[in-house]
N, CA, C and O atoms as a GROMACS GRO file, in nm:
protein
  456
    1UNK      N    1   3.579   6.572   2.968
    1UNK     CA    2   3.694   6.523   2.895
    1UNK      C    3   3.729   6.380   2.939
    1UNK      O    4   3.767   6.290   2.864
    2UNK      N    5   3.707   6.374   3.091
    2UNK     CA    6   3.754   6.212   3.088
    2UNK      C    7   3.658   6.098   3.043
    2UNK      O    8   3.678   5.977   3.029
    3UNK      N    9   3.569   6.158   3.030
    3UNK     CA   10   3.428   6.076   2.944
    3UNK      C   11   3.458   6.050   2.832
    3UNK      O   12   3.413   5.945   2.786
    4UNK      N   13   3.539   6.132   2.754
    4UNK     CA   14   3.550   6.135   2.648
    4UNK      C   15   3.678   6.001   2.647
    4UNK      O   16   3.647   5.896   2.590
    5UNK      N   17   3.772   6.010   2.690
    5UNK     CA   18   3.858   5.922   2.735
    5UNK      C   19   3.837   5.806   2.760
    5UNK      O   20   3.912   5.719   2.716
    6UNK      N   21   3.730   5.777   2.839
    6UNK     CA   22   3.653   5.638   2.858
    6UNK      C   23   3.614   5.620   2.736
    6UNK      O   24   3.661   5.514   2.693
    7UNK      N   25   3.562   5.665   2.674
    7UNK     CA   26   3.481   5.633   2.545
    7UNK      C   27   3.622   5.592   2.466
    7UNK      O   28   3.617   5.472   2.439
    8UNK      N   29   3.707   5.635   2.435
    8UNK     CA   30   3.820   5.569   2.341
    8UNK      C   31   3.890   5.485   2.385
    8UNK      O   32   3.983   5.435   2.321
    9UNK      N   33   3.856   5.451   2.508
    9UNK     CA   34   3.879   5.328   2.530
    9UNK      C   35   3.810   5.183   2.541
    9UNK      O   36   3.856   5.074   2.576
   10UNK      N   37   3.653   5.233   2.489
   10UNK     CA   38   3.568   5.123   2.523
   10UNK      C   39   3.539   5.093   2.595
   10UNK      O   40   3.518   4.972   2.608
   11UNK      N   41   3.516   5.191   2.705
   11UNK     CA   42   3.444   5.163   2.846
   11UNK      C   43   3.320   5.174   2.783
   11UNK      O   44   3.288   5.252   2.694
   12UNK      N   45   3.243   5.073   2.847
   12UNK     CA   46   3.093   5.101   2.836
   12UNK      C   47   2.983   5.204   2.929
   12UNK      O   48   2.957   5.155   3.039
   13UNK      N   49   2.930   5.313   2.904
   13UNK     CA   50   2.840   5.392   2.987
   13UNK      C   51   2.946   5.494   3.036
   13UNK      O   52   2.986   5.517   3.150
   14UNK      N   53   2.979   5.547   2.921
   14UNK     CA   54   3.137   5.583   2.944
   14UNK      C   55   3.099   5.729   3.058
   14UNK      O   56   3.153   5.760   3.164
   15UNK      N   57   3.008   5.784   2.998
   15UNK     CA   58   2.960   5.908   3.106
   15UNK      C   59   2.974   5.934   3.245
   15UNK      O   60   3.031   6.016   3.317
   16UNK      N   61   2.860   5.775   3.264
   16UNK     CA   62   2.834   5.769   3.348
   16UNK      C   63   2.940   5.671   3.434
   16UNK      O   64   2.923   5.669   3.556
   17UNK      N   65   3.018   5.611   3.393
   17UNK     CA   66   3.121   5.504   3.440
   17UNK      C   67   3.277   5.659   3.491
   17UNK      O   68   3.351   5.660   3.589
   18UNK      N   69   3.264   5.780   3.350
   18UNK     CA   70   3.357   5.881   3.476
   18UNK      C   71   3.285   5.922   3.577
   18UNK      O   72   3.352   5.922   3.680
   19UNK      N   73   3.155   5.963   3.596
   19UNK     CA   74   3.103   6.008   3.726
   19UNK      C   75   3.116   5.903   3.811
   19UNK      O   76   3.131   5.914   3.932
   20UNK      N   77   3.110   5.811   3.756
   20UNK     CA   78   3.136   5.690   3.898
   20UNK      C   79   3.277   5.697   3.967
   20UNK      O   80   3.312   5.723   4.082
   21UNK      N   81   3.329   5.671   3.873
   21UNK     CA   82   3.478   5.657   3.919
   21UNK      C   83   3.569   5.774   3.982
   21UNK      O   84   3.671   5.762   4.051
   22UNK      N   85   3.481   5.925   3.925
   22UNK     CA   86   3.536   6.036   3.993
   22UNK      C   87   3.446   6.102   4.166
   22UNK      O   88   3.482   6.195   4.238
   23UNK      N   89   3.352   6.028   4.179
   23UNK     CA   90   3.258   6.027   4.307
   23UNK      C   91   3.327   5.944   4.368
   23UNK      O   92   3.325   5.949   4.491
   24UNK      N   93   3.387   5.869   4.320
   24UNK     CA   94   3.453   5.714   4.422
   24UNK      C   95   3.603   5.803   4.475
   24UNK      O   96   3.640   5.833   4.588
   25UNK      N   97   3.656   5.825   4.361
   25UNK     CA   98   3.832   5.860   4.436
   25UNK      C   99   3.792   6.029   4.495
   25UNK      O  100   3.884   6.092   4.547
   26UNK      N  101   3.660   6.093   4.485
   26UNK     CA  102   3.672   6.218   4.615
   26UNK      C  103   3.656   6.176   4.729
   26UNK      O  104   3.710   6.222   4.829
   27UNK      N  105   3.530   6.023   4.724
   27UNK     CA  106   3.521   5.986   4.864
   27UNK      C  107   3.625   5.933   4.920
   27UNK      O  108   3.667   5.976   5.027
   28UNK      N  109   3.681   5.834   4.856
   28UNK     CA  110   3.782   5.757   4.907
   28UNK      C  111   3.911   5.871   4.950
   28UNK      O  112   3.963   5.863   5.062
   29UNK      N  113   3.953   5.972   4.856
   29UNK     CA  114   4.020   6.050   4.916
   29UNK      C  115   4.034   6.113   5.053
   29UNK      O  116   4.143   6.123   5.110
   30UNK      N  117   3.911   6.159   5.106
   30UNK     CA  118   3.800   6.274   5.193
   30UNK      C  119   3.852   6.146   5.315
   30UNK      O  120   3.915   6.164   5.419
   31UNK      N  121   3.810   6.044   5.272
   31UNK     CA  122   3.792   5.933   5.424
   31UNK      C  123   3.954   5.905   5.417
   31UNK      O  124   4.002   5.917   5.530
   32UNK      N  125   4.037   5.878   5.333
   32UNK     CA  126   4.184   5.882   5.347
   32UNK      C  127   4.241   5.955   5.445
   32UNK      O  128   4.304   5.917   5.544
   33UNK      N  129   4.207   6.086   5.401
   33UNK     CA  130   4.242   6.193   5.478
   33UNK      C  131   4.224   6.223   5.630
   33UNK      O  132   4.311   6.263   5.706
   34UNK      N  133   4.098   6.196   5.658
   34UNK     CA  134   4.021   6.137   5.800
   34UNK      C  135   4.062   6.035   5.806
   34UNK      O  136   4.075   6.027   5.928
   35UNK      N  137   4.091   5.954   5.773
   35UNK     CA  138   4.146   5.839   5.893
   35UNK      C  139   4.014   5.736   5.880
   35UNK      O  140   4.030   5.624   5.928
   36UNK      N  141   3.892   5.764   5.820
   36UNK     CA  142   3.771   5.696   5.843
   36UNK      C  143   3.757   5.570   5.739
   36UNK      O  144   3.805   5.571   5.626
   37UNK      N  145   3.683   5.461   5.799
   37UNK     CA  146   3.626   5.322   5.736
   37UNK      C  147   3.779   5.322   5.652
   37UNK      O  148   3.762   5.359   5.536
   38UNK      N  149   3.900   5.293   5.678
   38UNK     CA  150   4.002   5.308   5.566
   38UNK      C  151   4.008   5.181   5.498
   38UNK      O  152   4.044   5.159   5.382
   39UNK      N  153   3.959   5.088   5.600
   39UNK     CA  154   4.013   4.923   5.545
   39UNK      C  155   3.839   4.932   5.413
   39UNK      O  156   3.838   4.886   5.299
   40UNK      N  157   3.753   4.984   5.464
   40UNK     CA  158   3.658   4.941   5.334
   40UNK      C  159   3.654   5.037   5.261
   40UNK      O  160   3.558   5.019   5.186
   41UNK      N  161   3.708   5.138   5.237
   41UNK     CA  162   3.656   5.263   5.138
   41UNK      C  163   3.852   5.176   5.046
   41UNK      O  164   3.858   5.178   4.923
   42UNK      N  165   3.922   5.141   5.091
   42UNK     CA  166   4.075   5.114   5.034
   42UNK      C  167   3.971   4.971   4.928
   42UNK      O  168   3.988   4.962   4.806
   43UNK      N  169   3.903   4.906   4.981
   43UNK     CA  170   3.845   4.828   4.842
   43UNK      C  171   3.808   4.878   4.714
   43UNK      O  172   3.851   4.799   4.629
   44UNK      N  173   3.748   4.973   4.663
   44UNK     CA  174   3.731   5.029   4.562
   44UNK      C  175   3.867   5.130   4.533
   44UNK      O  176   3.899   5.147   4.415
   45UNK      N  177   3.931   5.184   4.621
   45UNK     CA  178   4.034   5.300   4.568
   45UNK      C  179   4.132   5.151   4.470
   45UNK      O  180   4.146   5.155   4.348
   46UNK      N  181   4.185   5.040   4.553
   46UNK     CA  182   4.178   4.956   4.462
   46UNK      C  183   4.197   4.850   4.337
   46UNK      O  184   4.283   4.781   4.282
   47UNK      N  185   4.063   4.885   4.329
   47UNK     CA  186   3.948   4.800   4.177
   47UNK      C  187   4.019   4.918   4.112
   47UNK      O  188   4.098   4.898   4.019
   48UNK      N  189   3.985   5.075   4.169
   48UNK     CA  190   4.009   5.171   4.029
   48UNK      C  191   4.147   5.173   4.022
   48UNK      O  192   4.184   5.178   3.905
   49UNK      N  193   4.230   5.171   4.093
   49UNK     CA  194   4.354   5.171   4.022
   49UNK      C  195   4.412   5.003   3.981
   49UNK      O  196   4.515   5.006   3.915
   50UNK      N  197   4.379   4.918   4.002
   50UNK     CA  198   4.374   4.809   3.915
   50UNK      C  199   4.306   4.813   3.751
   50UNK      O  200   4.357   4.763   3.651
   51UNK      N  201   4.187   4.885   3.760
   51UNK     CA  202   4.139   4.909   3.636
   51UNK      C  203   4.200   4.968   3.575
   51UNK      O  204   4.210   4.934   3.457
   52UNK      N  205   4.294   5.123   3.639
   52UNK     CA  206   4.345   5.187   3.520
   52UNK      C  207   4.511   5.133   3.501
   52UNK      O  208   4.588   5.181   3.419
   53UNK      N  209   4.535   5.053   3.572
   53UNK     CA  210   4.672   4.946   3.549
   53UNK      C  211   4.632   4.878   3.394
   53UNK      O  212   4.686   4.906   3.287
   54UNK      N  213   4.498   4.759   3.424
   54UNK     CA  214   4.491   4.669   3.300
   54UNK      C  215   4.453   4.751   3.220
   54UNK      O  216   4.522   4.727   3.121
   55UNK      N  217   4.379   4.847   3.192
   55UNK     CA  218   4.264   4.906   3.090
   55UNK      C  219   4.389   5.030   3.010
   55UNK      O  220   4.417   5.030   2.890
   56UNK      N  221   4.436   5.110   3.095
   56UNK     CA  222   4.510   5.244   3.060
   56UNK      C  223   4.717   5.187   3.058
   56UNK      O  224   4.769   5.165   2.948
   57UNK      N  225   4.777   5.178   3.149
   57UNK     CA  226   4.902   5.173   3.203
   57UNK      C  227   5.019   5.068   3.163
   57UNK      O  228   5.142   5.070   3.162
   58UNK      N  229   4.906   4.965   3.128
   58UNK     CA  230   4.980   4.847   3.107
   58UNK      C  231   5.074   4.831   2.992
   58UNK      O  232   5.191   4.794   3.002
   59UNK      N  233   5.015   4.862   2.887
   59UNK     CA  234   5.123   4.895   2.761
   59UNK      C  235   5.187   4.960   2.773
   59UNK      O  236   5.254   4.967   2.670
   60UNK      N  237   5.228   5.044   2.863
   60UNK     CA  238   5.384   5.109   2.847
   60UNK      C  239   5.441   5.091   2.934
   60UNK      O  240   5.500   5.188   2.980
   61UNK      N  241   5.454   4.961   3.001
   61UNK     CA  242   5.552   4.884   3.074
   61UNK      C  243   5.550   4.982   3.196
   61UNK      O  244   5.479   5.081   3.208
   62UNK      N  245   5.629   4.941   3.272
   62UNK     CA  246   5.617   4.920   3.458
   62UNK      C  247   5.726   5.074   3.460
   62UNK      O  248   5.742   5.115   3.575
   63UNK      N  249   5.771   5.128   3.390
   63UNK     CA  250   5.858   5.264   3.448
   63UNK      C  251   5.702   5.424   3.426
   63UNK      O  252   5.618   5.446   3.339
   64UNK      N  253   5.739   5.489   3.548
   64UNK     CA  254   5.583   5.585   3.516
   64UNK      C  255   5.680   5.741   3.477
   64UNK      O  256   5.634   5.852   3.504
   65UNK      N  257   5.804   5.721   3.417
   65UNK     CA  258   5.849   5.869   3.312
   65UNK      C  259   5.885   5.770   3.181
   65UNK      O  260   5.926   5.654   3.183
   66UNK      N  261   5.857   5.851   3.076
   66UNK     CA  262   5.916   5.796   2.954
   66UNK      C  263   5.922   5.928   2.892
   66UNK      O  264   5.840   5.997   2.831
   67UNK      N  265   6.069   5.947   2.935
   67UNK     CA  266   6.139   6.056   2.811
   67UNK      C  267   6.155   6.044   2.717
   67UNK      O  268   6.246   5.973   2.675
   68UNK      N  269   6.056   6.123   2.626
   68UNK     CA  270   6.042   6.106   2.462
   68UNK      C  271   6.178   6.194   2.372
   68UNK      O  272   6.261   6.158   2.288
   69UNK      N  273   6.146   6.330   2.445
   69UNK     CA  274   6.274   6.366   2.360
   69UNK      C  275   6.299   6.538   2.453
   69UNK      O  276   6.200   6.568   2.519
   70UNK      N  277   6.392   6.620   2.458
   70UNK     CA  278   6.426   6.731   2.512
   70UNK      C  279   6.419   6.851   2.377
   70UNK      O  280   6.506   6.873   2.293
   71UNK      N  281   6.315   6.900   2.390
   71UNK     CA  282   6.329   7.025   2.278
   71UNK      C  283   6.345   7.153   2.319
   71UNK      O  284   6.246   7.166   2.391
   72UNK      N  285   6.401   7.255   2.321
   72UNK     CA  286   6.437   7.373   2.347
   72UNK      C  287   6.446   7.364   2.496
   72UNK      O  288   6.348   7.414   2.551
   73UNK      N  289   6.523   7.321   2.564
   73UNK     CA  290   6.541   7.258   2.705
   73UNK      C  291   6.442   7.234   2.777
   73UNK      O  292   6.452   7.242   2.900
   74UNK      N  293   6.334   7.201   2.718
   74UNK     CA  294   6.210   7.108   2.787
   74UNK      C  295   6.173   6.961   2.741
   74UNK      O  296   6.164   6.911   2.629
   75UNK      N  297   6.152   6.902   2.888
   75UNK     CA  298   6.135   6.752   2.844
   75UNK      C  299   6.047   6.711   2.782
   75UNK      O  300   5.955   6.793   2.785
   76UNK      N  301   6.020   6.614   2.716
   76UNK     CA  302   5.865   6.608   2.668
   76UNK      C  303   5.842   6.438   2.721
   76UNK      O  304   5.930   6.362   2.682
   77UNK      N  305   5.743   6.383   2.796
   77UNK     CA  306   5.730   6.278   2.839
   77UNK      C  307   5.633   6.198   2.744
   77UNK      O  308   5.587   6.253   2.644
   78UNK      N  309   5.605   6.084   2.772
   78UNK     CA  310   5.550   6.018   2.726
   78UNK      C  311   5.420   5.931   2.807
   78UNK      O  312   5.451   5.904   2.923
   79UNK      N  313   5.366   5.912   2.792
   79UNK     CA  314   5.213   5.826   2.890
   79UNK      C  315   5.280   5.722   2.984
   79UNK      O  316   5.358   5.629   2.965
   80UNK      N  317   5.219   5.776   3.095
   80UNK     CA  318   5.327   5.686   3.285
   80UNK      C  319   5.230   5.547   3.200
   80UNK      O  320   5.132   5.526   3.128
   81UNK      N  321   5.355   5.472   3.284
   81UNK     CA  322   5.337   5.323   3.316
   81UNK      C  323   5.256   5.313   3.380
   81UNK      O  324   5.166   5.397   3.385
   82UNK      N  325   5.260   5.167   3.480
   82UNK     CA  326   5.169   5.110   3.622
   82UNK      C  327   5.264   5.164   3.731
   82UNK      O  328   5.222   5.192   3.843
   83UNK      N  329   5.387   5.178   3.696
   83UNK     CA  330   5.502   5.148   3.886
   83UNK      C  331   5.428   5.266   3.934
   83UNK      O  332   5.461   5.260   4.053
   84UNK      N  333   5.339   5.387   3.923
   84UNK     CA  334   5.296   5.496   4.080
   84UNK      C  335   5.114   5.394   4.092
   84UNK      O  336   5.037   5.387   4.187
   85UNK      N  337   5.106   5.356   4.002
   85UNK     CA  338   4.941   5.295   4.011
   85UNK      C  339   4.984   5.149   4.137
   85UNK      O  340   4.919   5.128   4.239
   86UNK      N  341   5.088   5.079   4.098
   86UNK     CA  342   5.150   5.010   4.230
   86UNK      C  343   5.202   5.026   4.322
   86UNK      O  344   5.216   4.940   4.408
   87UNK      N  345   5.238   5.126   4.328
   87UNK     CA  346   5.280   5.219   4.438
   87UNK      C  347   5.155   5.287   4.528
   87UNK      O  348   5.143   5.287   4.650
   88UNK      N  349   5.089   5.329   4.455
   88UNK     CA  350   4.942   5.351   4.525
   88UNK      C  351   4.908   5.221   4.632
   88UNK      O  352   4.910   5.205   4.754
   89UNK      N  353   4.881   5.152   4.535
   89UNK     CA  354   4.816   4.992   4.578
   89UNK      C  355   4.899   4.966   4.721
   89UNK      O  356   4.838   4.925   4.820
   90UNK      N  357   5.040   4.992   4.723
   90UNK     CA  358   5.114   4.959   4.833
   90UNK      C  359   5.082   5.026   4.931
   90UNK      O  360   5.061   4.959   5.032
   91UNK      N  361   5.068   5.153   4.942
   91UNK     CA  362   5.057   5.268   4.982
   91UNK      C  363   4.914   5.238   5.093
   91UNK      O  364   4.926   5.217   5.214
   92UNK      N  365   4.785   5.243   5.019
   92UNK     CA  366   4.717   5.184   5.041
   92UNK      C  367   4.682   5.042   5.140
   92UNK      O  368   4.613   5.040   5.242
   93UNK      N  369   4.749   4.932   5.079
   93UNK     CA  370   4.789   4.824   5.155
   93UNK      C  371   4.838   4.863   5.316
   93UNK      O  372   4.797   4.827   5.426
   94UNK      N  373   4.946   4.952   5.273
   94UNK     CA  374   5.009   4.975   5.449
   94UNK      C  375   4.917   5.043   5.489
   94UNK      O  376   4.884   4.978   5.588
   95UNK      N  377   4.826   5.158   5.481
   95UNK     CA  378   4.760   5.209   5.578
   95UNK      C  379   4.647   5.150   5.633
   95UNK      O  380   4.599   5.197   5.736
   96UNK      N  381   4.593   5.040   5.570
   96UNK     CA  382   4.507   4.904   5.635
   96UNK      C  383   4.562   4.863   5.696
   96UNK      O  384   4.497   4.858   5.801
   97UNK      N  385   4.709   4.795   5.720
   97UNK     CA  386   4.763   4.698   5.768
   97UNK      C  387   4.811   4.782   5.951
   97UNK      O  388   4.800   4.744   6.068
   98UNK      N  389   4.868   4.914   5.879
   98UNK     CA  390   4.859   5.025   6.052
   98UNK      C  391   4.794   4.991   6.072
   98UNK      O  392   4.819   4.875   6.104
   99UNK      N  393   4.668   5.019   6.080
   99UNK     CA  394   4.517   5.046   6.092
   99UNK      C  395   4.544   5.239   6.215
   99UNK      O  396   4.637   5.316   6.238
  100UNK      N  397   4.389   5.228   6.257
  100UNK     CA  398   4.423   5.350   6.280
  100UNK      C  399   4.517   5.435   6.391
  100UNK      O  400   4.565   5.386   6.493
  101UNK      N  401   4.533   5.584   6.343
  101UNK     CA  402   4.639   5.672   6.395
  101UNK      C  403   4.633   5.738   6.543
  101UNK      O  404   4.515   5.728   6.575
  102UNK      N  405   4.674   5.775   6.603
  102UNK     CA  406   4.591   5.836   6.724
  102UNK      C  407   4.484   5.984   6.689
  102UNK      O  408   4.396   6.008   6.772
  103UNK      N  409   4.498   6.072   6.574
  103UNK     CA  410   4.468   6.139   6.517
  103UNK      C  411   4.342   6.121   6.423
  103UNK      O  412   4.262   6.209   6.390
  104UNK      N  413   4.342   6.022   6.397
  104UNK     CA  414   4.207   5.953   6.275
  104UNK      C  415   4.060   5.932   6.359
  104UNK      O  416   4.006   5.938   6.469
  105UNK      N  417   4.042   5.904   6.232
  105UNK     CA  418   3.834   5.914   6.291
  105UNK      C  419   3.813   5.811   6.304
  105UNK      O  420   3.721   5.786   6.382
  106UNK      N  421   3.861   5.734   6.259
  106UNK     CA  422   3.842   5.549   6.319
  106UNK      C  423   3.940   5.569   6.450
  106UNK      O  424   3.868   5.559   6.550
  107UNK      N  425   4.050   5.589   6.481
  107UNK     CA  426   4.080   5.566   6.616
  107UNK      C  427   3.966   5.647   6.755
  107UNK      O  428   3.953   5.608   6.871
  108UNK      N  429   3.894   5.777   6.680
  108UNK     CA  430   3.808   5.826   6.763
  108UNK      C  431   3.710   5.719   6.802
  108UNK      O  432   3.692   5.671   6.914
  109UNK      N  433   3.629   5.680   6.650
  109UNK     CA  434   3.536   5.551   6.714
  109UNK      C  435   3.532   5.445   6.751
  109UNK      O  436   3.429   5.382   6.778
  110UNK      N  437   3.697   5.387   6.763
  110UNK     CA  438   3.728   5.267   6.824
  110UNK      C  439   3.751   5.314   6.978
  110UNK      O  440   3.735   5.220   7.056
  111UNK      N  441   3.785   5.440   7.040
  111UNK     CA  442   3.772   5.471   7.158
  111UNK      C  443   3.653   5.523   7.232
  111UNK      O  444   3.633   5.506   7.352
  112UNK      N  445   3.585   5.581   7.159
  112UNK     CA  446   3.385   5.594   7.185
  112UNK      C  447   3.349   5.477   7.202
  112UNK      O  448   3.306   5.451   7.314
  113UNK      N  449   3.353   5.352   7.086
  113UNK     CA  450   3.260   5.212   7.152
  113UNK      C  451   3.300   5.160   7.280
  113UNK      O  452   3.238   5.117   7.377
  114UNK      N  453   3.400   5.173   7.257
  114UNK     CA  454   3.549   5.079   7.385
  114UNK      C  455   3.458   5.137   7.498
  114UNK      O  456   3.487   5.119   7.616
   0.00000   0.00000   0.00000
């Protein structure tokens, strides 16, 4: 389905451009989580959420709820903005800028070389 998605949007190699992009945010997730390579695996986490800022997010302006309308006391929303795709980015940003935790797998191998 998200192939399909790429494709209406004019991604090119649309198939193969979701397998890319969904191999990228398990790894980048997996090493998030560990604590590991954070400052280089945070380069691509990113590109992709920059991509889906310009490509997906951008036309519906910077708020990520848009209440369309309340029908039988349920909300019905509308397609998020960029503000959690920048929020990511920030998010991101600070845990490079920590660098690592006493708990993380980069603080393990910065105390193994040491």
């Amino acid at each position: 389905m998200f192939a399909d998605i790429l494709q209406a949007t004019g991604v090119p190699m649309a198939h193969a451009m979701a397998w890319v992009t969904i191999v990228t945010e398990l790894v980048v997730g997996v090493a998030f989580l560990a604590g590991a390579i954070v400052p280089l695996v945070s380069i691509p986490a990113i590109i992709l959420l920059a991509v889906a800022i310009f490509t997906v997010h951008l036309p519906y302006g910077f708020s990520s709820i848009k209440l369309l309308s309340v029908n039988e006391g349920r909300a019905q929303f509308g397609p998020p903005g960029y503000e959690c795709d920048l929020l990511y980015i920030a998010c991101i940003v600070a845990l490079v800028l920590i660098g690592p935790t006493p708990w993380s797998v980069d603080n393990y191998w910065h105390r193994s070389v040491s």
